[in-house]
BASEKOL-290195 format. One record per atom (N, C-alpha, C): residue number from 1; residue in three letters; atom name; x, y, z. Coordinates in steps of 0.2 Angstrom, whole numbers, plus 5000, padded with zeros to 4 digits. Example, Ala and Ser with C-alpha at 12.3 -4.5 7.8 and 13.67 -1.06 7.14 Angstrom:
+-----+---------+-------+------+------+------+
! num ! residuo ! atomo !    u !    v !    w !
+-----+---------+-------+------+------+------+
!   1 !     ALA !     N ! 5066 ! 4972 ! 5039 !
!   1 !     ALA !    CA ! 5062 ! 4978 ! 5039 !
!   1 !     ALA !     C ! 5066 ! 4984 ! 5039 !
!   2 !     SER !     N ! 5064 ! 4989 ! 5035 !
!   2 !     SER !    CA ! 5068 ! 4995 ! 5036 !
!   2 !     SER !     C ! 5064 ! 5000 ! 5039 !
+-----+---------+-------+------+------+------+
***
This chain:
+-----+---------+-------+------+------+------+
! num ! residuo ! atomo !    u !    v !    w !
+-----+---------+-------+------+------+------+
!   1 !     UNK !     N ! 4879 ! 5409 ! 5051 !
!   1 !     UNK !    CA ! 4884 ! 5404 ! 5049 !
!   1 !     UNK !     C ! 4881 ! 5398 ! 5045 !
!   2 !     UNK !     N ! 4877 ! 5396 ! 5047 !
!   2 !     UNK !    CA ! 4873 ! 5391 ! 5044 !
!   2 !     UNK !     C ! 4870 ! 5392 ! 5034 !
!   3 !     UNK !     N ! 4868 ! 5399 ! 5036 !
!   3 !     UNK !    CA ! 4867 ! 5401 ! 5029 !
!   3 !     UNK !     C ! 4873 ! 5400 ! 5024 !
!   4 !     UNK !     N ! 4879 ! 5401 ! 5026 !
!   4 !     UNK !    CA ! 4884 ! 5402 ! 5023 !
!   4 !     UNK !     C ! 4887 ! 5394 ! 5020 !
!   5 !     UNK !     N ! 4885 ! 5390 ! 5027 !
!   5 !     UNK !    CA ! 4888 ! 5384 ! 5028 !
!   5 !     UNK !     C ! 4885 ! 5380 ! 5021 !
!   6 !     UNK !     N ! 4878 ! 5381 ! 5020 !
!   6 !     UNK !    CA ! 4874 ! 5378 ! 5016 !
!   6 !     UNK !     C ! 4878 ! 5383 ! 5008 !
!   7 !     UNK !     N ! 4878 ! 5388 ! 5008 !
!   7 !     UNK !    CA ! 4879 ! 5391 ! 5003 !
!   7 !     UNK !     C ! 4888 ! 5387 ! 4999 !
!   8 !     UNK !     N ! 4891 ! 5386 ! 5001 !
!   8 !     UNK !    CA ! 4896 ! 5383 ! 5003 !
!   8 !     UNK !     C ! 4895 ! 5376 ! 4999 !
!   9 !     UNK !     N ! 4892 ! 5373 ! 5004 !
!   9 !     UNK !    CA ! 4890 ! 5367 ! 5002 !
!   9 !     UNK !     C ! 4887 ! 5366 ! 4994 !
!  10 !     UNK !     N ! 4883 ! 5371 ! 4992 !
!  10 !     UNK !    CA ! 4882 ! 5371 ! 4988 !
!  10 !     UNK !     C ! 4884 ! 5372 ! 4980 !
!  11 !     UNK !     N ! 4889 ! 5376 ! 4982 !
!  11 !     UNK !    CA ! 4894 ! 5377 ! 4976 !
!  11 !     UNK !     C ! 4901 ! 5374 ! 4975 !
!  12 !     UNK !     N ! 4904 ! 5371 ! 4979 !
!  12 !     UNK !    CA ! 4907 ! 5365 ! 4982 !
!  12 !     UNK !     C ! 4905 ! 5358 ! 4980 !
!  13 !     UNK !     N ! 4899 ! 5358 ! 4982 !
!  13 !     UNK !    CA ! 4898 ! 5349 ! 4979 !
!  13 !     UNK !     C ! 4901 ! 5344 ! 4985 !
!  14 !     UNK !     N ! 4902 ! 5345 ! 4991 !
!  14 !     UNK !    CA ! 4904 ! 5344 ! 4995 !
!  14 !     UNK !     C ! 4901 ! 5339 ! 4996 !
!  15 !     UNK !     N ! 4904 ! 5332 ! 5002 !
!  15 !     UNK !    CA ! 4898 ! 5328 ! 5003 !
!  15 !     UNK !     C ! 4901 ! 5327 ! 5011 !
!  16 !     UNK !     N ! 4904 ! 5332 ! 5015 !
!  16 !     UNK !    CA ! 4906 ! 5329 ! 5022 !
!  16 !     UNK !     C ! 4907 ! 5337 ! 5024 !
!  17 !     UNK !     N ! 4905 ! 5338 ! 5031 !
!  17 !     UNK !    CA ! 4905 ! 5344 ! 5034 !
!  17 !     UNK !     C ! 4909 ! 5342 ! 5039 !
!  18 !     UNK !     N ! 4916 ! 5347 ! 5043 !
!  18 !     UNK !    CA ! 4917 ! 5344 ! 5048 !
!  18 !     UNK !     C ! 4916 ! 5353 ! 5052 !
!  19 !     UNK !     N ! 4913 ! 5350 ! 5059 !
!  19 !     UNK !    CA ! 4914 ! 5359 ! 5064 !
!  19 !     UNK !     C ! 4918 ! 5357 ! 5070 !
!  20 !     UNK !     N ! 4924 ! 5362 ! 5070 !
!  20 !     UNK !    CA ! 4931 ! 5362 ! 5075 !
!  20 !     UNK !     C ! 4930 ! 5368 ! 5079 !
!  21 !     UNK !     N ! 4935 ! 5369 ! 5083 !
!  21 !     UNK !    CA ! 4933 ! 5375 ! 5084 !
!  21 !     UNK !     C ! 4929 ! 5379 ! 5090 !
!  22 !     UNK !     N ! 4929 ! 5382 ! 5091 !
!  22 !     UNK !    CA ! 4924 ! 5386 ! 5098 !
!  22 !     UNK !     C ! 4917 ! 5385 ! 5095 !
!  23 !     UNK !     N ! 4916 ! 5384 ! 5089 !
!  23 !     UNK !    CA ! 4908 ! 5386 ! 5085 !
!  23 !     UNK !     C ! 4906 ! 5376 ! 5086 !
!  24 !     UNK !     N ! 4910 ! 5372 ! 5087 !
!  24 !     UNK !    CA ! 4909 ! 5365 ! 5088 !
!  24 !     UNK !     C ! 4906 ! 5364 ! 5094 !
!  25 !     UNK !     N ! 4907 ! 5369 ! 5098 !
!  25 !     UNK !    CA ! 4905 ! 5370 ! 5107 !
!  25 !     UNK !     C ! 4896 ! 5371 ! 5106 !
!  26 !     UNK !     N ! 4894 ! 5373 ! 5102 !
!  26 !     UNK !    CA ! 4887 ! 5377 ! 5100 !
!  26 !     UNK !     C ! 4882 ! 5370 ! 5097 !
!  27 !     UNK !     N ! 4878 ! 5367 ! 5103 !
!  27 !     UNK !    CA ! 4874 ! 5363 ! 5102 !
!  27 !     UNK !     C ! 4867 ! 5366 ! 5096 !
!  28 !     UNK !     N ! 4867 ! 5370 ! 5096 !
!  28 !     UNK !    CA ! 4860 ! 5375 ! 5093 !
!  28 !     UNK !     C ! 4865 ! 5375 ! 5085 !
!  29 !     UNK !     N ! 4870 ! 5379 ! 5084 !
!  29 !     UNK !    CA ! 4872 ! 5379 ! 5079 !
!  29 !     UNK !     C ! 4874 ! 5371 ! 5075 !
!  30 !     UNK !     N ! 4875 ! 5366 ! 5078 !
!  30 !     UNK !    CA ! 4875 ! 5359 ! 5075 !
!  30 !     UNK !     C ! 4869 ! 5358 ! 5073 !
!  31 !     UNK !     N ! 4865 ! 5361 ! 5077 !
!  31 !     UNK !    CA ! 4856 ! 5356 ! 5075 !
!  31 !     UNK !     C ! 4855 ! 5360 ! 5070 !
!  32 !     UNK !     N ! 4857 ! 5365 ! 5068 !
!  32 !     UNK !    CA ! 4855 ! 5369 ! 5062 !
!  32 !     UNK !     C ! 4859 ! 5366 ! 5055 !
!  33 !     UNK !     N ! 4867 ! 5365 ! 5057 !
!  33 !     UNK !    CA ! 4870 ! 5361 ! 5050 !
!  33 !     UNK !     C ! 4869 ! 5356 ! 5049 !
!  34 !     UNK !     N ! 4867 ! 5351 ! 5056 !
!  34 !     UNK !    CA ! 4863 ! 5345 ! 5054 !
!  34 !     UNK !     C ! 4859 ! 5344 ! 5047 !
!  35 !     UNK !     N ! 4851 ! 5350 ! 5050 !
!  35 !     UNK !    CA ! 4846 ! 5349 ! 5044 !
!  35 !     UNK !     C ! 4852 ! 5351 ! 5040 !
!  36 !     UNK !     N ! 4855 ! 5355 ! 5037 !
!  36 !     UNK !    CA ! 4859 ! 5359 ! 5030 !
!  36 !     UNK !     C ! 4862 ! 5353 ! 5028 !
!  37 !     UNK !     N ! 4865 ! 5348 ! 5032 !
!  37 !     UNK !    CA ! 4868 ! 5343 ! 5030 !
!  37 !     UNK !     C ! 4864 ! 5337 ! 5027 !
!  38 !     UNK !     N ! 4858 ! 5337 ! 5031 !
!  38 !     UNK !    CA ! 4852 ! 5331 ! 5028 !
!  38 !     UNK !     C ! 4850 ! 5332 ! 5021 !
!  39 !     UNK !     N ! 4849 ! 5340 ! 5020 !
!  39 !     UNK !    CA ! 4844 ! 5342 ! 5014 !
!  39 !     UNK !     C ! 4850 ! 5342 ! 5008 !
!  40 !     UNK !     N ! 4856 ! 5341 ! 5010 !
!  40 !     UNK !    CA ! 4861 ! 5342 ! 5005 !
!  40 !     UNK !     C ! 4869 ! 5335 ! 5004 !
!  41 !     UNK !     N ! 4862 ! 5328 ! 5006 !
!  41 !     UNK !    CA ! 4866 ! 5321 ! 5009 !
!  41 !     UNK !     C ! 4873 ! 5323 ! 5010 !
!  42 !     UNK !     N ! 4875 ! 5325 ! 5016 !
!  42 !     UNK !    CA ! 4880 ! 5328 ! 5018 !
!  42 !     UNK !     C ! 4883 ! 5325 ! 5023 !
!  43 !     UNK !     N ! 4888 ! 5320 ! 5025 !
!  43 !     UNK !    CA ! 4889 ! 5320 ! 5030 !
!  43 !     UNK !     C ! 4890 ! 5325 ! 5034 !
!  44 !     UNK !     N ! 4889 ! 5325 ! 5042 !
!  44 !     UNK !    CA ! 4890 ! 5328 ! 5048 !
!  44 !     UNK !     C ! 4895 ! 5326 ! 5051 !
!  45 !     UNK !     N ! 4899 ! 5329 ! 5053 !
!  45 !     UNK !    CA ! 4906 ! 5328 ! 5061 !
!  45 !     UNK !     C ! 4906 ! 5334 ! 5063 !
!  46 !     UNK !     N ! 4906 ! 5332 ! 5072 !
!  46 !     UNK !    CA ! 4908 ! 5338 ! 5076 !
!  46 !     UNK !     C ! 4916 ! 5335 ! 5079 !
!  47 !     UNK !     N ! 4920 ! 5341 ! 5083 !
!  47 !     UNK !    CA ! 4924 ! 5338 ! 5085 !
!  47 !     UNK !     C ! 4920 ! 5337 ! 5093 !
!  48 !     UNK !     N ! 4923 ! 5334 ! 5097 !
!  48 !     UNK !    CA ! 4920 ! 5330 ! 5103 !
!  48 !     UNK !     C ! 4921 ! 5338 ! 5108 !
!  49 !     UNK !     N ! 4916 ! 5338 ! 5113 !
!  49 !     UNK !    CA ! 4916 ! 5346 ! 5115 !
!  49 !     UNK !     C ! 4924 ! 5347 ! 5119 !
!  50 !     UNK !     N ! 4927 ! 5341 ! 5122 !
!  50 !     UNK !    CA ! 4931 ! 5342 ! 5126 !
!  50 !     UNK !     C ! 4939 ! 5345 ! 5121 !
!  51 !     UNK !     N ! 4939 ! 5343 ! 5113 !
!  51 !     UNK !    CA ! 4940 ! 5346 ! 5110 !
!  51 !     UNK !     C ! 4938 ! 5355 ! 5105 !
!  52 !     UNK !     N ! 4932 ! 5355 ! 5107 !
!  52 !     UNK !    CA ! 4930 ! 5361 ! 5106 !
!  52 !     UNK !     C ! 4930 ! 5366 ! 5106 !
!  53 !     UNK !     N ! 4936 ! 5372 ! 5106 !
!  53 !     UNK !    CA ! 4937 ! 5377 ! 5109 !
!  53 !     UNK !     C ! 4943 ! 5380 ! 5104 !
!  54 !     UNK !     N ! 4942 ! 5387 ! 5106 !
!  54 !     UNK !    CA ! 4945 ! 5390 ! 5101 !
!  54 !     UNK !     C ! 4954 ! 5392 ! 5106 !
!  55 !     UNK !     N ! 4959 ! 5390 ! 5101 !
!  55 !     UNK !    CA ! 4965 ! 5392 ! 5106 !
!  55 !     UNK !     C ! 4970 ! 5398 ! 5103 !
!  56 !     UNK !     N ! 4968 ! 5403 ! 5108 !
!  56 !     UNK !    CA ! 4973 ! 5409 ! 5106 !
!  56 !     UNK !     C ! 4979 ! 5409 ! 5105 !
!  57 !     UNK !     N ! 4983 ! 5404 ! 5106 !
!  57 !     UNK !    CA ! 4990 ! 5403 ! 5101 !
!  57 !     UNK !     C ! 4991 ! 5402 ! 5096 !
!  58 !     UNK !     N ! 4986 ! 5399 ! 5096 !
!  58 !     UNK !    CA ! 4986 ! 5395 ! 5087 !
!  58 !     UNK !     C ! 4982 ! 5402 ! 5083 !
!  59 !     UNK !     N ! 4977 ! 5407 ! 5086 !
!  59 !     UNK !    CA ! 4975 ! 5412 ! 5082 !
!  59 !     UNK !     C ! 4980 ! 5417 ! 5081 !
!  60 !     UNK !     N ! 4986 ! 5417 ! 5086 !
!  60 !     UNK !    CA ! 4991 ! 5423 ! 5088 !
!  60 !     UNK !     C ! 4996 ! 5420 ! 5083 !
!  61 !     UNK !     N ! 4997 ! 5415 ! 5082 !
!  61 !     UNK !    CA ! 5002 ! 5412 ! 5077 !
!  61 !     UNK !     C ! 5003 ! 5415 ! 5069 !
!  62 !     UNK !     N ! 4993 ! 5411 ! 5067 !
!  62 !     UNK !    CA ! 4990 ! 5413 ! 5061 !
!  62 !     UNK !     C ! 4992 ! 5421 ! 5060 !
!  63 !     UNK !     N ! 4990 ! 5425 ! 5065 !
!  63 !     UNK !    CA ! 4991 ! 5434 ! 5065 !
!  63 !     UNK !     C ! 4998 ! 5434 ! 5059 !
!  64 !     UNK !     N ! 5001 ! 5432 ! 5067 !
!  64 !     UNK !    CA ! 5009 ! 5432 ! 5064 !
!  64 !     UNK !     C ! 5013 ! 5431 ! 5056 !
!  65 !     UNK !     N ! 5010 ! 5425 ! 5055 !
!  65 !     UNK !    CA ! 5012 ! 5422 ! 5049 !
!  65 !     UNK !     C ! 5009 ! 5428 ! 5047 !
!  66 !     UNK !     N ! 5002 ! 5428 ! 5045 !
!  66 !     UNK !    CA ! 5000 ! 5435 ! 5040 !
!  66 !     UNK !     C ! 5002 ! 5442 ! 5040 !
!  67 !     UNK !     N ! 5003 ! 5444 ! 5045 !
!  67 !     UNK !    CA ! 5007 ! 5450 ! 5046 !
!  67 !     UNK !     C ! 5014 ! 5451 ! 5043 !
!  68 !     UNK !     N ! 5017 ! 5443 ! 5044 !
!  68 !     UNK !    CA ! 5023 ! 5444 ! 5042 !
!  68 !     UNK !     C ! 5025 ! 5444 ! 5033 !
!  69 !     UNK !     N ! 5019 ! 5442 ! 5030 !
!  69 !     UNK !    CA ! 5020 ! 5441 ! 5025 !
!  69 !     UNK !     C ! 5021 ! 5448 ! 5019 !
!  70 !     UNK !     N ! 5023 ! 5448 ! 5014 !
!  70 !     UNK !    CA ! 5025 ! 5453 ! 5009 !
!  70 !     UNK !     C ! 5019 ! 5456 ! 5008 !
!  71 !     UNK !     N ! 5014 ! 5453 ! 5007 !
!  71 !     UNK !    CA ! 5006 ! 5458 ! 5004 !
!  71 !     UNK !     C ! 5002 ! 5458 ! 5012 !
!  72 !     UNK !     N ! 5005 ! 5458 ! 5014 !
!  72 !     UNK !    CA ! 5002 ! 5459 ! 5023 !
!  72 !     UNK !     C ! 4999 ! 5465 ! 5022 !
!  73 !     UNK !     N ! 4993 ! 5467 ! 5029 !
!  73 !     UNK !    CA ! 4989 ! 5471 ! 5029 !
!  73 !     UNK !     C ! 4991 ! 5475 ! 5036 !
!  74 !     UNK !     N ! 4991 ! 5482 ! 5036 !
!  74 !     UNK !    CA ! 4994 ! 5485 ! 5043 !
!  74 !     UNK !     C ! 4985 ! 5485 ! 5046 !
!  75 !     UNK !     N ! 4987 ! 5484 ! 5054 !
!  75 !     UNK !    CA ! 4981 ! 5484 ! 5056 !
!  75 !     UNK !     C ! 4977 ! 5491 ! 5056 !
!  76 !     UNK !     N ! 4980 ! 5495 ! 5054 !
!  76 !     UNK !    CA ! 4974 ! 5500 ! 5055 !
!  76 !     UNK !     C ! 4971 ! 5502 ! 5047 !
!  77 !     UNK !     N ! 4975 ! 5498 ! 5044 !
!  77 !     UNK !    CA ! 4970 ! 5496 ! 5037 !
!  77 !     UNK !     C ! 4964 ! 5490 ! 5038 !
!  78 !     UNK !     N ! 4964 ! 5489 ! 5040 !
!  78 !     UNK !    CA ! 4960 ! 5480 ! 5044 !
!  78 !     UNK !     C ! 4951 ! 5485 ! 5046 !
!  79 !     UNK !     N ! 4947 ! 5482 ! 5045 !
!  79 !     UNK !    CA ! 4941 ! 5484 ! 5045 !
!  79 !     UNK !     C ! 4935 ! 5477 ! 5047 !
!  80 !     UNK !     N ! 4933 ! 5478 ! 5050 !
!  80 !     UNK !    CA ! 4925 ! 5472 ! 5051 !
!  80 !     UNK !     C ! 4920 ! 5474 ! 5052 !
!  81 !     UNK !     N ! 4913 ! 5473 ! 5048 !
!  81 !     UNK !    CA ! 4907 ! 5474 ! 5051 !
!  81 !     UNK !     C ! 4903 ! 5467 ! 5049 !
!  82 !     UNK !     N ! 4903 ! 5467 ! 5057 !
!  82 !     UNK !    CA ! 4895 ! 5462 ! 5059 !
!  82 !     UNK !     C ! 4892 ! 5460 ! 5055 !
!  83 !     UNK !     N ! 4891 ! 5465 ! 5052 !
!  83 !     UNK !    CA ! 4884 ! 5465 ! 5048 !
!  83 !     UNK !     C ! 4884 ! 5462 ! 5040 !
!  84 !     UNK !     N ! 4890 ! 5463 ! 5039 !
!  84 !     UNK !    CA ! 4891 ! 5460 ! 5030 !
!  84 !     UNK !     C ! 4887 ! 5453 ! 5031 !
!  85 !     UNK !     N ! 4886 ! 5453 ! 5024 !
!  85 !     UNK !    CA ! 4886 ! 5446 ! 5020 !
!  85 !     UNK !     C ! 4889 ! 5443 ! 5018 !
!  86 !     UNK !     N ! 4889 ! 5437 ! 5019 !
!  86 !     UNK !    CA ! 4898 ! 5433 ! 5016 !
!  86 !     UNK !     C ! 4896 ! 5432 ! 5005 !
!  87 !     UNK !     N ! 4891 ! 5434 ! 5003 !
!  87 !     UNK !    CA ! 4889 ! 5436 ! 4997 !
!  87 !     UNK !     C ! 4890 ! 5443 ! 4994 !
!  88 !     UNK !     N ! 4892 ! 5447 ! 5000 !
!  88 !     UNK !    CA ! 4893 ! 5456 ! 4997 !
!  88 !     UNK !     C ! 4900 ! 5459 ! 4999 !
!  89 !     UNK !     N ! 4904 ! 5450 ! 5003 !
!  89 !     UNK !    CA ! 4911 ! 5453 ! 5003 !
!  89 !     UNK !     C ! 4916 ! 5450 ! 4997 !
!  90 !     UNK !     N ! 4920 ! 5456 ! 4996 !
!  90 !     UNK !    CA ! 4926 ! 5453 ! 4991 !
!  90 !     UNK !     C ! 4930 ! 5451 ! 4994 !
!  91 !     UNK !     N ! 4932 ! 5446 ! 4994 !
!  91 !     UNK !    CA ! 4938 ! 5439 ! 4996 !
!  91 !     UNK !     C ! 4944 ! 5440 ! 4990 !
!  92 !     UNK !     N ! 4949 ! 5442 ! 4989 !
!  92 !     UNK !    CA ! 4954 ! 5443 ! 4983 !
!  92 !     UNK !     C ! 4958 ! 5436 ! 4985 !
!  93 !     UNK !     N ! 4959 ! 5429 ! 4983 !
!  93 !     UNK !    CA ! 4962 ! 5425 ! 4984 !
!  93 !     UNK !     C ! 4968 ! 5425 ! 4983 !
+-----+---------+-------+------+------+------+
***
């Protein structure tokens, strides 16, 4: 994530990071955006841990809306590997 985060940042031109989210819980992964944030004058915000967490409603929701849409995807056309790089997947916006 971190790689990605910098990679981002760098095509972007960004100059503020914010991390929400379950991945905000993750002390290790902040110290990591941290440096990507320092080397790339970036602000850093986390959200506070007691906001931290990921909520399955809100993910169950998101499903929803995209399921329900017109160019929707059936699930057993849906695929994930671990192992991609966020450089060797096509994103169709």
């Amino acid at each position: 994530m971190g790689e990605a985060t910098e990679r981002a940042l760098s095509f972007t031109g960004k100059k503020e990071l914010l991390v929400v989210g379950g991945v905000a819980a993750n002390k290790r992964l902040s110290d990591i955006l941290v440096s990507i944030c320092k080397r790339h004058n970036c602000a850093f915000f986390v959200a506070p841990k007691e906001y931290a967490g990921d909520c399955g409603s809100q993910i169950s929701w998101l499903g929803l809306l995209e399921s329900s849409k017109k160019n929707g995807v059936q699930l057993a056309d849906t695929f994930v590997r671990q192992s991609w790089r966020i450089d060797t997947v096509e994103v169709p916006y």
